[in-house]
Structure formats: C-alpha cells, structure tokens
C-alpha positions as CSV (number, residue, x, y, z in Angstrom):
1,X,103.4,198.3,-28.8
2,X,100.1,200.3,-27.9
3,X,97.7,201.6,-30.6
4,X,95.8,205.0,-29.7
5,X,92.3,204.9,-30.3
6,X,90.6,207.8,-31.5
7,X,86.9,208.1,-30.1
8,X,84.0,209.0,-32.9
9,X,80.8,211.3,-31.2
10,X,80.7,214.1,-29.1
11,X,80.8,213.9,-25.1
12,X,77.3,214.4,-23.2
13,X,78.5,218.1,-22.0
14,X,79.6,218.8,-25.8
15,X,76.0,217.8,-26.9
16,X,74.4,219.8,-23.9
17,X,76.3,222.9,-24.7
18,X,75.5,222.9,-28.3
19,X,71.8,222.2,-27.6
20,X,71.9,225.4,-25.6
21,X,73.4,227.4,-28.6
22,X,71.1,226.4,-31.2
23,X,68.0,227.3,-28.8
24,X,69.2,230.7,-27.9
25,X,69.8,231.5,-32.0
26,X,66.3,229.5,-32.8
27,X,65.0,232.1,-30.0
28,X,66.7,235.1,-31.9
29,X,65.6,233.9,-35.0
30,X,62.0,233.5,-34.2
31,X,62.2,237.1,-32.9
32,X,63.2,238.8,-35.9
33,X,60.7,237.2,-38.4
34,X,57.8,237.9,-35.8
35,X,59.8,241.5,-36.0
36,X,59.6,241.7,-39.4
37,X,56.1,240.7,-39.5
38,X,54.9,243.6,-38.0
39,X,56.6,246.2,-40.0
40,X,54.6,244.7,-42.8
41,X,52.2,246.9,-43.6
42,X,48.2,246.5,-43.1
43,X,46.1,246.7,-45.7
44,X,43.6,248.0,-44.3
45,X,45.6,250.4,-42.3
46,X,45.2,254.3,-43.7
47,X,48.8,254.4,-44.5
48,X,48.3,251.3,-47.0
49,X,45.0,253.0,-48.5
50,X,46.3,256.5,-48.9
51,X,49.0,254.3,-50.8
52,X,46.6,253.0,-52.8
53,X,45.0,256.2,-53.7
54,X,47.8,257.9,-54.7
55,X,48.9,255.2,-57.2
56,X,45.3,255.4,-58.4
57,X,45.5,259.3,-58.8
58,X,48.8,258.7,-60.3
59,X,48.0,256.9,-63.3
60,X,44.9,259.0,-63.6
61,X,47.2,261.9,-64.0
62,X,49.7,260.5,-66.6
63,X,47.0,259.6,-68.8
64,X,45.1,262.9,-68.6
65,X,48.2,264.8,-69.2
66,X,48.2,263.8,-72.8
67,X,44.8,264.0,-73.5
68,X,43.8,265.1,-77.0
69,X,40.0,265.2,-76.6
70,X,37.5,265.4,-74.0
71,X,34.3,263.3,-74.6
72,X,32.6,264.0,-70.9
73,X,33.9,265.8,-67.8
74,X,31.8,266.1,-64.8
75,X,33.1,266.0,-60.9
76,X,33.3,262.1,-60.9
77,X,33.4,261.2,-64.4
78,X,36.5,262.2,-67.3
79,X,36.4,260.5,-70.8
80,X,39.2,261.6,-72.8
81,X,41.1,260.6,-75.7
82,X,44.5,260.3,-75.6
83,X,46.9,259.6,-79.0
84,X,49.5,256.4,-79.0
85,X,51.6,256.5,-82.1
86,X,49.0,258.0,-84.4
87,X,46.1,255.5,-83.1
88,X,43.2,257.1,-80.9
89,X,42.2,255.3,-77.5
90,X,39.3,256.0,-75.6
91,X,39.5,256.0,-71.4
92,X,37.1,256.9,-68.8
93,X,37.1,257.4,-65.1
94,X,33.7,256.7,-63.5
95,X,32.4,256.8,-59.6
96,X,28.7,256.5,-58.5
97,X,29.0,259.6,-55.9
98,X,28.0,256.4,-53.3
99,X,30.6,256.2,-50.7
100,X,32.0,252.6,-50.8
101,X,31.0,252.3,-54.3
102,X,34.4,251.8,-56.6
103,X,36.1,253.6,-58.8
104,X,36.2,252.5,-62.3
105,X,38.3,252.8,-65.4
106,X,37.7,251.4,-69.1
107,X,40.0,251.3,-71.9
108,X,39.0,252.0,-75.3
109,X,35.3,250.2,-75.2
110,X,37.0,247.3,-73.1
111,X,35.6,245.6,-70.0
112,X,34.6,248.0,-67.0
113,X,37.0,247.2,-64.5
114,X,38.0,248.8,-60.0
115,X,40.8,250.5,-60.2
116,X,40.3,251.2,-56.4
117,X,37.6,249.5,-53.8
118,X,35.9,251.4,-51.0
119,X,36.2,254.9,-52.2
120,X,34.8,258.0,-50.2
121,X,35.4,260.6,-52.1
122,X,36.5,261.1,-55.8
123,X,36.5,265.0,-57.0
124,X,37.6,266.4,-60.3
125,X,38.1,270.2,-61.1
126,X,38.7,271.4,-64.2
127,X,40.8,274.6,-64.6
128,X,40.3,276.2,-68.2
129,X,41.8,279.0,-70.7
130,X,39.2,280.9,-72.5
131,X,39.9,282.6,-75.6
132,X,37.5,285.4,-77.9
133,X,38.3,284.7,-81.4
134,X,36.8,286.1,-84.5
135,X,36.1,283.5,-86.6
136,X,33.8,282.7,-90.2
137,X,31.0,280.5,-89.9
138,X,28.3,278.8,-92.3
139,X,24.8,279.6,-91.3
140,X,22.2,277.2,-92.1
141,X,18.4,277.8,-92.0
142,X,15.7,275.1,-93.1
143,X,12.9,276.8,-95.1
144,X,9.6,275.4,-94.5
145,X,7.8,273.7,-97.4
146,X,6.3,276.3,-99.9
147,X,4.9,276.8,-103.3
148,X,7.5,276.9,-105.7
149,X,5.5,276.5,-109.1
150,X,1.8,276.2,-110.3
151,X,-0.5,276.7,-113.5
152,X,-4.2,276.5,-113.6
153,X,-4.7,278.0,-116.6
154,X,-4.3,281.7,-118.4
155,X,-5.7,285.1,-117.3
156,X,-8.3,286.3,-119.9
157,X,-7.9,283.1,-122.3
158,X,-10.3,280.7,-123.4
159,X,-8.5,277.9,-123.4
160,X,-8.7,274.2,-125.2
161,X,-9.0,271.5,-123.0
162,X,-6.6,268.9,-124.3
163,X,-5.9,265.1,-123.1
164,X,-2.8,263.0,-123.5
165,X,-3.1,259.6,-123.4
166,X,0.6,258.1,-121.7
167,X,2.3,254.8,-122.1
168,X,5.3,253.1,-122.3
169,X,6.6,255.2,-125.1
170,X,4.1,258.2,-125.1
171,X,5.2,260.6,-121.7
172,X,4.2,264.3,-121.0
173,X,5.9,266.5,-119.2
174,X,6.2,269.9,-118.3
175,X,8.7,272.0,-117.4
176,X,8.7,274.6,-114.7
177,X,11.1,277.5,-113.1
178,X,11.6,277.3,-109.2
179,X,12.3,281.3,-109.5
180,X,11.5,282.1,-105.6
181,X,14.8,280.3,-104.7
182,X,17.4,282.9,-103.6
183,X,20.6,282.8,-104.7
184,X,22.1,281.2,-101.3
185,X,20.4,277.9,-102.1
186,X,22.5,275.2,-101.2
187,X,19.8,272.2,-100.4
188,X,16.6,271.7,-102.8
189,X,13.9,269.3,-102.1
190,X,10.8,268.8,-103.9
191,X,8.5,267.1,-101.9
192,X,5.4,266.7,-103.5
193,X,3.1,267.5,-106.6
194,X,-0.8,267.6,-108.1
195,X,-1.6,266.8,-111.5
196,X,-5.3,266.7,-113.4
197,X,-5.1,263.1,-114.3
198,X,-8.2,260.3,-114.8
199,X,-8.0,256.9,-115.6
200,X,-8.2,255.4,-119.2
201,X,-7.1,251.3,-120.0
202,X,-5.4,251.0,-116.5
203,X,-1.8,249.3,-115.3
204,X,-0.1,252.2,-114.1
205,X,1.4,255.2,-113.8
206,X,5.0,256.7,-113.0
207,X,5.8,260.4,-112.2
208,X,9.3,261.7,-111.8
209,X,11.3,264.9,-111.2
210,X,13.9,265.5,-113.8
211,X,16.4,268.2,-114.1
212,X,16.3,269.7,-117.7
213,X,19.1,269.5,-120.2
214,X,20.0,273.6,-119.2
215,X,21.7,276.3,-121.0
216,X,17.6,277.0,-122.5
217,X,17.0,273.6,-123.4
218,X,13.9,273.0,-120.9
219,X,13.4,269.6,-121.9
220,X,14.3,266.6,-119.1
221,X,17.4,264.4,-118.5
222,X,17.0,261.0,-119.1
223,X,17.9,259.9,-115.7
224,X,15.4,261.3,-112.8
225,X,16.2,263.2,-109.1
226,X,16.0,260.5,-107.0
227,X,12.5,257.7,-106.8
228,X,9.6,258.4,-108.8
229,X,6.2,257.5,-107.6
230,X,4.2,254.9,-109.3
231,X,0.6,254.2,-108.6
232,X,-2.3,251.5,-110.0
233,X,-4.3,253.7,-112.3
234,X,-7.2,252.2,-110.4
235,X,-6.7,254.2,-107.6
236,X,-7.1,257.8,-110.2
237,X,-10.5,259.0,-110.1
238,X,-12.3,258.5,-113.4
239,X,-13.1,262.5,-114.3
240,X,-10.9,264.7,-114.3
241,X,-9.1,265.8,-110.9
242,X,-6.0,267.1,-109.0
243,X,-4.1,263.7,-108.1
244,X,-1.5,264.2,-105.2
245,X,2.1,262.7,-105.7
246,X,4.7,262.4,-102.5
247,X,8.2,262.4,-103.5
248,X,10.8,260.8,-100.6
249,X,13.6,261.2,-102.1
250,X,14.3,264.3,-104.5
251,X,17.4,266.1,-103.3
252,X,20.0,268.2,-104.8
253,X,22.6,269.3,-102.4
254,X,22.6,273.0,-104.8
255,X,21.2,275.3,-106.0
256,X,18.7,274.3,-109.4
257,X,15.5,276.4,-109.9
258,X,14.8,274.4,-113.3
259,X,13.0,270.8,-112.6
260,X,10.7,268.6,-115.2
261,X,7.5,266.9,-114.0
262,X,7.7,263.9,-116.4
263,X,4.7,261.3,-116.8
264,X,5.0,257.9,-118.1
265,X,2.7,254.7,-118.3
266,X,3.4,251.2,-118.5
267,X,1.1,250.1,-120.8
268,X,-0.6,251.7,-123.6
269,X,-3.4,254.6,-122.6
270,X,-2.8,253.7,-119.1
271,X,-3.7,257.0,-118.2
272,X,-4.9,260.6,-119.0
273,X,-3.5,263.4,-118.5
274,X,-5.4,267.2,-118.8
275,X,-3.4,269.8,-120.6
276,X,-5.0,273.6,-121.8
277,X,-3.9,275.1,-125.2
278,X,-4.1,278.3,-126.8
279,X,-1.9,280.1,-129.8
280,X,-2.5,283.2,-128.0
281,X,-1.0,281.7,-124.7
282,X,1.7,284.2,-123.2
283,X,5.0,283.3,-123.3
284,X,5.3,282.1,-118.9
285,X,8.1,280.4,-117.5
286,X,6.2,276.4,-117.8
287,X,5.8,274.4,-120.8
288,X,4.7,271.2,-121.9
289,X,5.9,268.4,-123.9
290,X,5.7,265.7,-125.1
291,X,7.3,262.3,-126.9
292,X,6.1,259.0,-128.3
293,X,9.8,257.7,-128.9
294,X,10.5,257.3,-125.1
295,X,12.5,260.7,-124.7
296,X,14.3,260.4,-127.9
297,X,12.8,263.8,-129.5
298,X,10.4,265.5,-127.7
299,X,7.8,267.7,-129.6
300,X,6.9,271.1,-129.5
301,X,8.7,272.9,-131.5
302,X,10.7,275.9,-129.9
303,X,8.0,278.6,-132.0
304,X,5.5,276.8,-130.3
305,X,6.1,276.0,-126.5
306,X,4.3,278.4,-125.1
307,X,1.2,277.5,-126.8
308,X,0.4,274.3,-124.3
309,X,0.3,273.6,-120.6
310,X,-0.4,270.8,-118.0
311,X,-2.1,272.0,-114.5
312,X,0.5,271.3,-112.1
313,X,1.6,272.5,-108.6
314,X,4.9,271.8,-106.6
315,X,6.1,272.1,-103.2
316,X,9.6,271.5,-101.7
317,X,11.6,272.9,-99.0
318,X,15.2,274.2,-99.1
319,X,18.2,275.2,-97.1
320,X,20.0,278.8,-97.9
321,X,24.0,279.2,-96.1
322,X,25.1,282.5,-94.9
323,X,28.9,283.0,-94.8
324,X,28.9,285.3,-91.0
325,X,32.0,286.6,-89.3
326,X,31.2,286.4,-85.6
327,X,33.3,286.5,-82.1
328,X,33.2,282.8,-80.9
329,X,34.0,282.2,-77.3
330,X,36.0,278.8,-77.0
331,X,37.0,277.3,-73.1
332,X,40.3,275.5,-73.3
333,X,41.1,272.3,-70.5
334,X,44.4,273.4,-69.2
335,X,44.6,271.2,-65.7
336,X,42.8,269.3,-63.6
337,X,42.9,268.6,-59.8
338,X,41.7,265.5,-58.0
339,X,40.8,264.9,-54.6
340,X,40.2,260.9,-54.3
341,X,39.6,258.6,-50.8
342,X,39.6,255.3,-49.9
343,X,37.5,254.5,-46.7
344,X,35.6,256.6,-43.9
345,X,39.2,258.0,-42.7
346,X,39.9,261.4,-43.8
347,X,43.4,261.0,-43.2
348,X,43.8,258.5,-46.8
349,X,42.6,261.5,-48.7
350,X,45.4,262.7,-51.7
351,X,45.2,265.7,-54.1
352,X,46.5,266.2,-56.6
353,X,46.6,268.2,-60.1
354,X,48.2,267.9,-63.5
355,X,48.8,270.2,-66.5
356,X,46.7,269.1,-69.3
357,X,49.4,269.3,-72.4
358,X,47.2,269.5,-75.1
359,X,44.6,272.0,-73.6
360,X,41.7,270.3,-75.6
361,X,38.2,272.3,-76.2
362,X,35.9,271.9,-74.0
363,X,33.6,274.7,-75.2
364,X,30.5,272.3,-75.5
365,X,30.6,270.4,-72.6
C-alpha cells in the first residue's frame, strides 16, 4: 500500500504573491501615517498660537471673575486677590509692553513664571460702576508744635527765689493745665520742656511727664508717659538757667490737658532746681511740689499750693478728629476685556471680556 505525503512550505508563486500583498498594504500603510503627519498641527503655525492665546486668555478670565480685591490695574498689568475656601491668594499678570517679551503670571508671592512666549500685544480694559454715596468720615488734622504751658514768675509780685536740692528720694514737680487743647483732642504729644536748673554734687538727673492722679488731685502718677530724659549733671550750667529737655516718646492716644513735670536725682543734691514763692501768689492753674519719701506724700498742703512755683515751659503737638458727612464718589470693577497676541501675525489676536463677580473698589487706583 502507498502512503500520501503531505508537503510542508509554501510554493515559489504562493511566496511571490504574498510578497506582493504585504508591499502594496506596507505602501498604504506608510501613506496614512505620512497622512496623519501632516494634519498634526504646527506650532508655530497662527492657528496653533491663536490656540495658545486663547487658553492663556482663558485662564486669565476664570481667575479674574472671582476677584475680591484689586492691588494694581494698568493696560498690561492686573493684581488681584481672589478668595479659595476662606484663604486670600495673591495673582498677577505682567507684560513689558516689548513685543516678544512674555507674558508672565505669579501666584501668591511664588516664582515668576511665562504663561505664553512671543507675545505682541497684551491689552486690558477695565469697565467700571460708579456710585455717589453719602457717607461719615473721621477727619484728622496734625497741629503743629505750640506752647501749651509756661510760668516765669507773677505779675506785680516780688517774689522769693527758692532752690530745691533733688535726689533719690527728694523730687519736685509741678503741675500744669494744657487748657488751649479743644475738646476734639484725640492725640497728645508733649515734645519738649525748659527748666531753671544748675548743678550741685553731680551724678544725674531724670525728668518725666506724668499724668496727675485727677478728679482735683494735681499731684503725679507713680508710673510716667512714656521715657524720661536723664542727663550727667555735668552737662547743667553752674548758675542758674533754662535747661532744654526732648521727650521721644510722650503719647496719649486722648484727650488729657492735666500733665506733671516731675524731677528726680540719683544721688543726693545731684542737682538744683529754681522755684519762686510768695503768700500773696494768685491762685493760676501750675503748682509745685514736692516729696522726700520718693512720691509717697507729697507736700504742700492744699491751703498752700498756690504759694510756690517752678519756671517751666512745654511744647507738644496734637491731633483733633472731626466726625463730617460728605458725598464720596467710589468706582466699582465690573468687567474686563483683553486683547492678547502671540507673534507678528495679526491673525493669532483673541479678545475677550469677563464679568467681574465681585465688582471690587477700585476708587484709588
């Protein structure tokens, strides 16, 4: 009996036909991809810009629309605030005006970063609401520094010249009435004062502003308005003269018309000071005293205040506030259009504008 032998491979014509087949697909094949390739589209081409733009002016847009605050707007740079969940971010928009130059973006005090290269044009218009209202304002005016107390001595009296000796524990002081402060008042500043002083065993000398106790008690708090001033009592003449003392720091933010000069030494007779008295002194707003306790009981009696005096003068400044009812003119952001380019070819230009929600104030920019 035969066997039938079945042959493995294909025949040369089976071989040639399928080389044909796979040439004429491999053909096809290449002819689509290069087909393909060219509907990809060009970077550089002004459809792919104009792309570009718009995405830029798009994301411009959705963040303006929610701004809450505008920190700077000008026709190529926008700082605004917008709100996320209750926590304040900062962005900015920036172009040079310089055609090529790009257009930049930062994010809440972050690195500077080009949102879009090569730009030709970047425009913003700002479209606002105004509004007249009728509205109460605080006034401030800064009053220049002035006299606001003084004594050199009584008219018509013949006075007795009178020293005291301070220390540690032996201060003068002497109490005077700011009167010439209206009623408005709000800031007080003392700034500076002159006292008759000379020296006597040296160390030195410390001179504060005080408030007194009030309610007609002139004599001083315990604690002082702000610094006091203290100076080597070798730097005091040795007669008698006006001595200048600069205060930095003597602020009350109100109204007080009643202040105590208050002088103190750190050792004993470190200096003297010049005081005038007289029974038949008039009863005037200043008045001395005095204490050798270190403020625990201060001395004269109430019969008998009037009777002494230390030359003094003070200046200071103030500030008065006036309550006024005034029309106030306020401009409200309500949209803002864009006009932004990438390139020399007009035809990439976009515009575009978007409705501000918030409508921010804008009044001082």
């Amino acid at each position: 009996m035969r066997l039938n032998r079945h042959r493995c491979g294909f025949s040369l014509v089976e071989l040639v036909t399928s080389l044909a087949i796979i040439s004429i697909l491999m053909v096809a094949m290449g002819s689509a991809v290069v087909i393909a390739a060219r509907g990809l589209p060009d970077p550089n081409s002004p459809f792919a810009k104009k792309l570009d733009a718009a995405q830029a002016a798009g994301q411009l847009a959705d963040e303006v629309a929610y701004a809450t605050t505008i920190l700077k707007m000008s026709p190529t740079e926008l700082q605004f605030i917008v709100d996320r969940n209750g926590t304040p971010i900062t962005i900015s928009y920036s172009w040079t005006g310089t055609p090529g130059d790009p257009l930049t973006r930062q994010y809440n005090g972050g690195a500077v970063i080009n949102v879009l290269e090569d730009v030709y044009d970047f425009n913003l218009d700002y479209h606002t609401k105004t509004v007249i209202t009728t509205e109460t304002q605080s006034v401030i005016e800064q009053i220049d520094e002035s006299l606001f107390a003084n004594f050199e001595g009584w008219s018509g009296i013949t006075p007795t010249y009178n020293d005291f000796a301070v220390g540690p524990t032996n201060w003068c002081a002497e109490f005077f009435n700011a009167a010439g402060l209206p009623a408005n008042t709000s800031t007080v500043t003392i700034t500076r004062c002159l006292l008759k002083l000379k020296q006597d065993q040296g160390g030195n000398i410390t001179v504060g502003i005080h408030r007194s106790k009030g309610g007609g008690n002139p004599v001083p708090n315990a604690t002082p308005i702000g610094t006091p001033v203290t100076v080597p009592v070798s730097t005091l003449p040795t007669s008698y003269q006006w001595v200048e003392f600069t205060f930095s720091d003597v602020l009350l933010k109100q109204l007080n018309k009643e202040f105590v000069i208050v002088v103190k030494g750190d050792i004993d007779n470190a200096a003297q000071v010049q005081y005038l008295s007289s029974t038949s002194a008039p009863k005037d707003d200043p008045v001395m005293f005095w204490t050798t306790d270190s403020g625990k009981a201060w001395a004269p009696k109430k019969n008998m205040q009037a009777d002494n005096d230390m030359y003094f003068s003070v200046w200071g400044t103030y500030e008065t506030t006036t309550t006024v009812t005034q029309d106030v003119t306020r401009n409200y952001l309500t949209s803002t259009g864009l006009t932004l380019q990438v390139g020399a070819d007009t035809s990439t230009k976009t515009q575009t504008a978007v409705q501000v929600l918030n409508a921010p104030d804008v009044s001082g920019l």
